[in-house]
Structure formats: structure tokens, C-alpha cells
C-alpha positions in Angstrom: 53.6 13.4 33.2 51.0 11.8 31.2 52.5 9.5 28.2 51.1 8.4 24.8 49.7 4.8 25.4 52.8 2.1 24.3 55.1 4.8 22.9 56.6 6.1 26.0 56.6 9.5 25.0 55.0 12.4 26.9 51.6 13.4 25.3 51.0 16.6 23.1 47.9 18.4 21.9 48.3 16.2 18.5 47.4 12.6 20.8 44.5 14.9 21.8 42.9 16.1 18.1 43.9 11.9 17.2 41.5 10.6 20.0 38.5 13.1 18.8 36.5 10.2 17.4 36.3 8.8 20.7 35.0 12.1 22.0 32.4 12.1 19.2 31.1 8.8 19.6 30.4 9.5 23.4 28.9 13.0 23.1 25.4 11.4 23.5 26.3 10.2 26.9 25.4 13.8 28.6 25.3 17.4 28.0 29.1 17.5 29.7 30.4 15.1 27.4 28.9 16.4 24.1 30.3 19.7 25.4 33.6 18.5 25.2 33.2 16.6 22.3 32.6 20.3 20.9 36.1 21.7 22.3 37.7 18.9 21.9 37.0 19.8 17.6 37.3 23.6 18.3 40.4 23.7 19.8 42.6 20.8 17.1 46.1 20.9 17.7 46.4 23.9 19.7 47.7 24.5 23.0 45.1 26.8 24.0 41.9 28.9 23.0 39.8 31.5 24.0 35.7 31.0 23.6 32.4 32.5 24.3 29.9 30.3 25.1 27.6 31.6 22.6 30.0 30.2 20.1 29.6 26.7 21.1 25.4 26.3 20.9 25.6 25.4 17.1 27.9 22.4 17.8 26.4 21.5 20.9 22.7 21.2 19.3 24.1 18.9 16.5 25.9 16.7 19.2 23.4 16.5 22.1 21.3 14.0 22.8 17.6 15.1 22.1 16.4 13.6 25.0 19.2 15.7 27.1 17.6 18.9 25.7 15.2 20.2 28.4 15.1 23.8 28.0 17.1 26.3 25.0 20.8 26.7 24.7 21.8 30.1 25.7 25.3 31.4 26.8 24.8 31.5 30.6 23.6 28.1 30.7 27.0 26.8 28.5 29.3 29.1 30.9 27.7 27.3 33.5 28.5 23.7 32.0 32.1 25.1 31.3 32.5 26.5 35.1 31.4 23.1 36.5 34.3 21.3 33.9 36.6 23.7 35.5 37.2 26.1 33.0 38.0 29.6 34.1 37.1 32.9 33.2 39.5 35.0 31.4 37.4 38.3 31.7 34.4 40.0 30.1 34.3 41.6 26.3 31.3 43.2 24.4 29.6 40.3 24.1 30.2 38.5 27.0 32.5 36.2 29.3 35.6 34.3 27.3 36.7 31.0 28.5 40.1 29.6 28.6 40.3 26.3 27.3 43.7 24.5 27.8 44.8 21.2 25.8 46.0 19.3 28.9 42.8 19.8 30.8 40.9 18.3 28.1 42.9 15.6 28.0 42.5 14.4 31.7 38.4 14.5 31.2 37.2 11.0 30.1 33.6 12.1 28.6 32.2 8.7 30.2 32.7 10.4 33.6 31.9 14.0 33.3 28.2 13.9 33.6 28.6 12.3 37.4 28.9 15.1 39.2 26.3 17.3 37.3 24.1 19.3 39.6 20.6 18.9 39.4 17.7 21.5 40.0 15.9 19.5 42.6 13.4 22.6 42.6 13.1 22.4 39.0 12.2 18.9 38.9 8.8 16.8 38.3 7.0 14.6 40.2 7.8 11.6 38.6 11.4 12.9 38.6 11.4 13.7 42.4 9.8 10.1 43.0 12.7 8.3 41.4 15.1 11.1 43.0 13.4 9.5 46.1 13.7 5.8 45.4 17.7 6.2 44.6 18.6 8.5 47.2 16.9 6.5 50.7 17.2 8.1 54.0 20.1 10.6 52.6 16.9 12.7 50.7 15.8 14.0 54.2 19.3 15.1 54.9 20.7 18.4 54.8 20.9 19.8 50.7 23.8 22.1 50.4 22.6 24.6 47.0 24.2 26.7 45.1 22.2 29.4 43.6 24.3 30.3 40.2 24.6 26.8 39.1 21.1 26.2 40.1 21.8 22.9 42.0 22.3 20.4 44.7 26.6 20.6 45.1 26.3 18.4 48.2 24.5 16.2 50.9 25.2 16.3 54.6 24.7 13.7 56.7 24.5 15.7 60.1 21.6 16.6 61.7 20.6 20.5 60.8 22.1 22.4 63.4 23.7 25.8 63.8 26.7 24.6 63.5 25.8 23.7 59.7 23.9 27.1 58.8 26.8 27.8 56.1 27.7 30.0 54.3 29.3 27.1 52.3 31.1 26.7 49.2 30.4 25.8 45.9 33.0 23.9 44.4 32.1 24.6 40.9 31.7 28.3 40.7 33.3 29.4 44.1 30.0 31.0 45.1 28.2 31.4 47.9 25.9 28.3 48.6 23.3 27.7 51.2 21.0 25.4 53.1 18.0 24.1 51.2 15.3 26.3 53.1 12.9 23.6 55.4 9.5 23.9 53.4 11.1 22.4 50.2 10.5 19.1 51.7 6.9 20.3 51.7 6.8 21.1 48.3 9.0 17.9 46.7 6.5 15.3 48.7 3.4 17.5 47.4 4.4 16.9 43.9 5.3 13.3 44.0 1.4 12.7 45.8 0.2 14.6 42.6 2.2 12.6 40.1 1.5 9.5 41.6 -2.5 10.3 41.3 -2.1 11.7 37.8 -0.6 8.7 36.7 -1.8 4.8 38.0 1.2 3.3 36.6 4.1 5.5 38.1 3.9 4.2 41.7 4.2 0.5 40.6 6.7 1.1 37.3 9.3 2.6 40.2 8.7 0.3 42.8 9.4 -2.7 40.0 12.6 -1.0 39.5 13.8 -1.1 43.0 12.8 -4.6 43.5 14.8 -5.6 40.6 17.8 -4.0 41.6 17.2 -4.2 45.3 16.7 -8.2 45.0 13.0 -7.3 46.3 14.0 -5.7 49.4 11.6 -4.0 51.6 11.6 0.2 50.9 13.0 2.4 53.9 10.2 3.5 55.8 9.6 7.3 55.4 9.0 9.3 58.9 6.2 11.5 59.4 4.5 13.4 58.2 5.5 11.1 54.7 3.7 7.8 56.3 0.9 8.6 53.6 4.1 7.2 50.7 4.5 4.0 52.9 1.0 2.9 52.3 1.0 3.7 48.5 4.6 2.1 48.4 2.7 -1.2 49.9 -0.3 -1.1 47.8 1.4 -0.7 44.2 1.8 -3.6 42.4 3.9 -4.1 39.8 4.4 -2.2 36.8 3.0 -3.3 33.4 5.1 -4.2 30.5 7.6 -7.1 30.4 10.8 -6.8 33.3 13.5 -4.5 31.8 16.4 -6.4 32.9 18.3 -3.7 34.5 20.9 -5.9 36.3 21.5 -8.0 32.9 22.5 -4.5 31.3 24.9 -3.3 33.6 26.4 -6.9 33.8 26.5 -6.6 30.1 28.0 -3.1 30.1 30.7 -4.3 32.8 31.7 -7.0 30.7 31.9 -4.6 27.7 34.2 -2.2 29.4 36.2 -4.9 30.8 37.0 -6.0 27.0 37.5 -2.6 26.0 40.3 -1.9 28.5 41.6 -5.0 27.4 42.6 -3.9 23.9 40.1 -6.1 21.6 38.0 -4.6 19.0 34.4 -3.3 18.8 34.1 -6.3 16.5 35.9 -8.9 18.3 33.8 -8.1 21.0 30.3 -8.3 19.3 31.7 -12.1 18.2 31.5 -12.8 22.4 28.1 -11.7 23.0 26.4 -12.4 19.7 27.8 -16.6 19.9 24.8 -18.2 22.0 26.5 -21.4 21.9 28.6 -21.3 25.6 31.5 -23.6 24.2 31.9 -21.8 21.1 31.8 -18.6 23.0 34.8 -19.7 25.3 36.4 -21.1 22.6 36.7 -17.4 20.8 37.5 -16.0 24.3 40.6 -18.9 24.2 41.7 -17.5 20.6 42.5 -13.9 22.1 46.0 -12.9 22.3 48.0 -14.0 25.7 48.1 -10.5 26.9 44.3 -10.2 27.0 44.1 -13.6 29.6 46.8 -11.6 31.7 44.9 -8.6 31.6 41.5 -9.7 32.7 42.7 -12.9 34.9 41.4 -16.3 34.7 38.2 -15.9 36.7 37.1 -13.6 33.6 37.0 -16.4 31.5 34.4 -18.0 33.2 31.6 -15.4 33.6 32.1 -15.6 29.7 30.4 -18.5 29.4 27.3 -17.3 31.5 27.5 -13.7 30.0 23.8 -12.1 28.2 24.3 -12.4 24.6 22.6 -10.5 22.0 20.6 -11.2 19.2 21.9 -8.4 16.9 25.2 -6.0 17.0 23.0 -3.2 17.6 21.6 -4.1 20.5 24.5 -4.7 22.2 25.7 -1.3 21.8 22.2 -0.1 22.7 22.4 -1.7 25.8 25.6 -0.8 27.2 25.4 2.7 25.7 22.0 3.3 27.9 24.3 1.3 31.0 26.6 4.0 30.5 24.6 7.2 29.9 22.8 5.6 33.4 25.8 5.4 35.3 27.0 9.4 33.4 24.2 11.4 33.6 22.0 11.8 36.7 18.7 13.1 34.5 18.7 9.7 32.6 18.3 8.3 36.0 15.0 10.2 37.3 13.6 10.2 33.5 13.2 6.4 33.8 14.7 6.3 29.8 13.9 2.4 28.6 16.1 3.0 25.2 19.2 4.8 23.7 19.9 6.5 21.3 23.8 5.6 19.5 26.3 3.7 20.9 29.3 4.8 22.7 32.7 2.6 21.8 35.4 3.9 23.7 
């Protein structure tokens, strides 16, 4: 049984409406976690509620990220979003499906993690999108796609060769549907758009390959089998991508550190006093003035990446940094967008 943090007592839908802040100030982390930054308000102190997912597109527009917004809000697509949470179905009324929505599952989703599993439209997506898609995935974006045709995405990625043996049907673990083998000619189609994008745009090519470098430590690309040995001589070719380096690796090392403090117990602003000291002495020395239990928590070798840690030169671009870390390592668009910004911070 889940218990309210240093009171020993077992939680109840009040601990629930009391963290709702939290929920709010994450809501720009993906569509999943403004969604439940929206039921998380609807359903209070209640045990339980009933909703159509036409009554949730007001609240969802004013929380969502605009950048998350890629085509309009309608009920199916927000019954799909509550499916893939794991809300079920409590039957059909005039104007539409209901939802159940229970306090206690709620309460068990942390909105940093909900966007993780999101399915993605790999049919749907760009060329640019598909390239990145590409660049992340390796060797495992030849292997078999498992695809669900009501959620409209990718649930999962075999690693066995396509064989009989693995001609389905399958199961979607979100809807419970029937889901299927990507058909063989999507390949085809995926490798035809990246050629396109990659000709459209000079810069694409080199901007990605810059990226993996950086975060790769400048290792060589797989090599793509035929009939893709066409991308192995553009990978070779591109250069690198204009614009200064966009410290990727410094970001998530910045966002670690962050979440590491958090879970820690200090404050948003005790925290900003770390990154925003330049001075490494100084910096350890505030580190030093924490409370005992904060050295127990994080150990001693924390203390010394202190003194090495990025630092800022303003509060909000430390929470600009880790909060596009975090919508990064939360929402799989962000990913195969290339995003360089964000938009509001997310203090958990």
C-alpha cells in the first residue's frame, strides 16, 4: 500500500488534488502528461469519475505544448491517449464512449514518464522525422515492426528474422486489438522519403549526423545493407551542420544532476544557487551547507561532480535546459523533431 511521503499514513485522493501543481508544471512535457495534468484537475478529491473525451479538449488545448499539437483535438484521438494510459471503457451513451477514471491509477502515473511508451505513426511521419527515427534506432529499424491499426502505431520491435513463425496475429497491449506485421514495402517508402528530404534540404544530412557524433563520441554510423548503400555515401559525404554545437551531452548531464537534487529534498531555489555559482569552491562550499541527510542521500562521490557540473548564466536557463532534457527523454516526437528550445520548465 502506497503511503503519504514521511507521514506513514496510507495515501487518499486528498494527497492526490495536493500534488496537482506538480502535474501542471509538467503538462508541457508531452501530450500524455498534459492529459493527466487535465484529470488530475477534473477528478479533485474524488474517488472516481466518469468522462467523455470530448470533455477534456478545452483543458487539454490550454495545457499542451504548441509544439506537441500536430493535428486537431477530437474525441477519438483523446480515447486513444486515455486507452494507451490504461483507462477502460465503461460503455457507449449518445454521445459517445465514457471513461472511467480511478484516483489510485492516477496516482501511480508520474507525468515525467508517461510519454515513453507513446506509439508513433511511423507511416505518418516526415522525412526529416524518419531520418532521425533512423539515426536513433540503428540496425533495430530493419527489424520486424509489430503495428497496431487503432492506435495508429509502432507497439513493438522484433528482433527475429521475419519468419512464419512471426506472421501474428499479435497483440496490442494498449487497446487489446488485433495488430500486425508492418507490410515489406514500407521500408520502400520510409527510405524514399528520407532521399527526398535529404535533397530538399542541404543542411539536414549534416545537422543529424553532428548530432550522432556528439552523442556517439564520433563513432562511425552502422552501415546500411542494400539496397540503402546509396545513405552510406551521403552519411560519409555530409559535413557538419552549421550553427554553433548544441551541447547535448552537457544538458542531460545538467538534467541528471537536477533530478538527483530533486529527489534529494532541496528546493527549486537552493538548487539554482549550485549551478548559477561559477566559482567551483564556492559552489562546494553551498553543496557542504546542505542538511546531513542530503550527503546521505546522494553519497559522497556526488559531491565531487559538483565542482565540475555546467553552470548557468541565468535561472531560466537552467530550467530551460533540463526541461527540454526531460521532454527528450518523455516524448518520442521531441526526439525526431530535432526541437533546439523549450518552452516552461518542469520542477518536480
Amino acid at each position: 500500500m502506497d503511503t503519504a511521503a514521511g507521514q506513514g499514513r496510507p495515501v487518499t485522493p486528498k494527497d492526490l488534488h495536493a500534488r496537482r501543481a506538480r502535474y501542471e508544471q509538467c503538462a508541457a512535457l508531452s501530450p500524455e502528461a498534459a492529459l493527466l495534468a487535465v484529470l488530475v484537475d477534473r477528478i479533485g478529491e474524488l474517488e472516481r469519475i466518469v468522462v467523455r473525451p470530448g470533455e477534456l479538449i478545452d483543458g487539454l488545448r490550454k495545457r499542451l505544448d504548441a509544439r506537441d499539437v500536430r493535428a486537431p483535438l477530437t474525441a477519438r484521438l483523446l480515447g486513444s491517449w486515455l486507452r494507451r494510459l490504461g483507462f477502460s471503457t465503461t460503455g457507449r451513451v449518445r454521445c459517445g464512449l465514457q471513461y472511467e477514471i480511478r484516483w489510485e491509477q492516477l496516482w501511480k502515473m508520474d507525468p515525467r514518464e508517461v510519454g515513453v511508451a507513446s506509439t508513433l505513426d511511423v507511416r505518418d511521419l516526415s522525412g526529416p522525422q524518419l531520418l532521425r527515427l533512423l539515426a536513433q534506432e540503428g540496425n533495430r529499424f530493419f527489424a520486424p515492426h509489430i503495428w497496431c491499426p487503432r492506435c495508429h502505431g509502432v507497439t513493438a520491435i522484433l528482433w527475429e528474422r521475419r519468419t512464419a513463425e512471426l506472421a501474428g496475429p499479435f497483440r496490442c497491449p494498449a487497446c487489446h486489438g488485433t495488430a500486425t506485421i508492418l507490410e515489406d514495402g514500407w521500408l520502400k517508402q520510409v527510405f524514399q522519403r528520407i532521399r527526398r528530404a535529404i535533397r530538399e534540404d542541404r543542411d539536414l544530412l549534416a545537422q543529424v549526423k553532428t548530432e550522432w557524433e556528439e552523442i556517439h563520441d564520433r563513432a562511425p554510423f552502422p552501415q546500411l545493407p542494400e539496397p540503402y548503400g546509396w545513405f552510406n555515401l551521403a552519411w560519409e559525404k555530409a559535413g557538419r551542420g552549421p550553427g554553433r554545437p548544441s551541447c547535448v551531452l552537457v544538458r542531460y548531464e545538467l538534467a541528471h544532476m537536477v533530478g538527483r537534487l530533486e529527489s534529494a529534498g532541496l528546493s527549486a531555489e537552493e538548487i539554482e544557487g549550485i549551478f548559477l555559482e561559477h566559482a567551483e569552491a564556492r559552489r562546494l562550499q553551498l553543496y557542504d551547507n546542505f542538511p546531513e541527510r542530503v550527503h546521505r542521500f546522494l553519497g559522497e562521490k556526488f559531491r565531487d561532480s559538483i565542482g565540475t557540473a555546467p553552470v548557468v548564466s541565468r535561472r531560466e536557463q537552467l530550467w530551460q535546459r533540463v526541461h527540454w532534457a526531460k521532454r527528450q527523454w518523455t516524448n518520442p516526437r521531441v526526439r525526431l523533431n530535432g526541437e533546439k528550445g523549450a518552452a516552461s520548465a518542469c520542477i518536480w
